[in-house]
C-alpha positions in Angstrom: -22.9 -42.2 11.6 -25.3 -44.4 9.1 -27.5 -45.1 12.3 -27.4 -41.7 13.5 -28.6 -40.2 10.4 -31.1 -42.9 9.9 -32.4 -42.2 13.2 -33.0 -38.7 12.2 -34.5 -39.9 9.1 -37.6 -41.5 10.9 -37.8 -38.1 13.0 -38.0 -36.5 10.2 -40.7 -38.6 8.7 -42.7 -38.9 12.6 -42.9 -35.0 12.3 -44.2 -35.0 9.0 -47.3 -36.2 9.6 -49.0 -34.0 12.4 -47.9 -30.6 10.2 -49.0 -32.1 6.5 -52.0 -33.4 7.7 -53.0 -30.3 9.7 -51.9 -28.4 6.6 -54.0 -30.2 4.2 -57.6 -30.2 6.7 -56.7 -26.4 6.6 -56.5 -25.9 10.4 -53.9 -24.0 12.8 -51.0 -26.3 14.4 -48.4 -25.0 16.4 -44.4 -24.8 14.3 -41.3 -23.7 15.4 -42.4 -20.6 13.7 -45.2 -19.7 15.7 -44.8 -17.1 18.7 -44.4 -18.4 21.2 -42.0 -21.1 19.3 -44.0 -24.4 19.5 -47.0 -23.6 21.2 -48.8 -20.6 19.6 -50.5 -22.0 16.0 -49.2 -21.5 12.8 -51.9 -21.0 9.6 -52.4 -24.4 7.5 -50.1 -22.8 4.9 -47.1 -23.2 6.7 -48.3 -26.0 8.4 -47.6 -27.7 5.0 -44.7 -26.1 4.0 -43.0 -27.4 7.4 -44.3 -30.6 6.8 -43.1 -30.8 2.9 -39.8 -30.0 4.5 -39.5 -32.1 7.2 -40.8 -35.2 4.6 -38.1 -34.3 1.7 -35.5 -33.7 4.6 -36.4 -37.7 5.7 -37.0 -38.8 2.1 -33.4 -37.5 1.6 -31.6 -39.2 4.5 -33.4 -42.3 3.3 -31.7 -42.2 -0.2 -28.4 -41.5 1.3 -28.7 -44.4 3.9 -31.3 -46.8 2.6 -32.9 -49.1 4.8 -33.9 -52.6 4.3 -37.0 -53.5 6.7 -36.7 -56.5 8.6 -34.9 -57.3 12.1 -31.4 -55.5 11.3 -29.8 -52.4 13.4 -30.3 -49.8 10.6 -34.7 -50.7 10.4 -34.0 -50.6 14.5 -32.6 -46.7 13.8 -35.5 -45.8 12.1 -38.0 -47.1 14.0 -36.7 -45.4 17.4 -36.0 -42.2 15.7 -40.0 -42.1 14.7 -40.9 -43.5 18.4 -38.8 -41.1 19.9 -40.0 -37.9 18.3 -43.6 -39.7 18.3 -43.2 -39.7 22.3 -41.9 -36.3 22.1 -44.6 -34.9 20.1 -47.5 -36.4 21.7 -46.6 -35.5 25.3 -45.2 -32.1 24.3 -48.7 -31.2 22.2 -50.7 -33.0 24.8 -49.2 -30.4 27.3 -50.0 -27.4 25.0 -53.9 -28.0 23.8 -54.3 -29.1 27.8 -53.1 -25.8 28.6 -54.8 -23.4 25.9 -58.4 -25.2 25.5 
């Protein structure tokens, strides 16, 4: 369950970054929120607040199942978690700003 959980931790983190830092530059990204879910743009607001979320909800899961960085299973957790969603994320929103611009 530890790996699990730090797994979702670096998802957590991975997702972060595309929502604060669209939040903070002030432009539209697309959120679950947005209609339709995922692809339409949400305003930089909530952009932020879905990022804030997503970086305390990893934060969290890091206190609860720290992580020493170095060549162990639990760094190995984190690290695919953040590559997996990473993946995700780029081929998903690759697919949507193709298809809209």
């Amino acid at each position: 369950m530890n790996y699990v959980l730090t797994l979702f931790a670096g998802a957590f983190l991975c997702n972060c970054i595309p929502h604060l830092s669209s939040g903070l530059r002030g432009a539209p990204f697309p959120t679950p929120f947005a209609k339709p879910r995922g692809v339409g743009n949400s305003p930089p607001f909530l952009n932020f607040l879905w990022g804030s979320f997503n970086l305390f909800i990893g934060i969290y899961l890091l206190s609860i199942y720290p992580v020493v960085i170095g060549p162990n299973p639990t760094c190995f957790a984190l690290v695919a978690g953040a590559l997996a969603m990473g993946a995700y994320l780029s081929l998903h929103f690759g697919k949507v700003f193709r298809n809209t611009g």
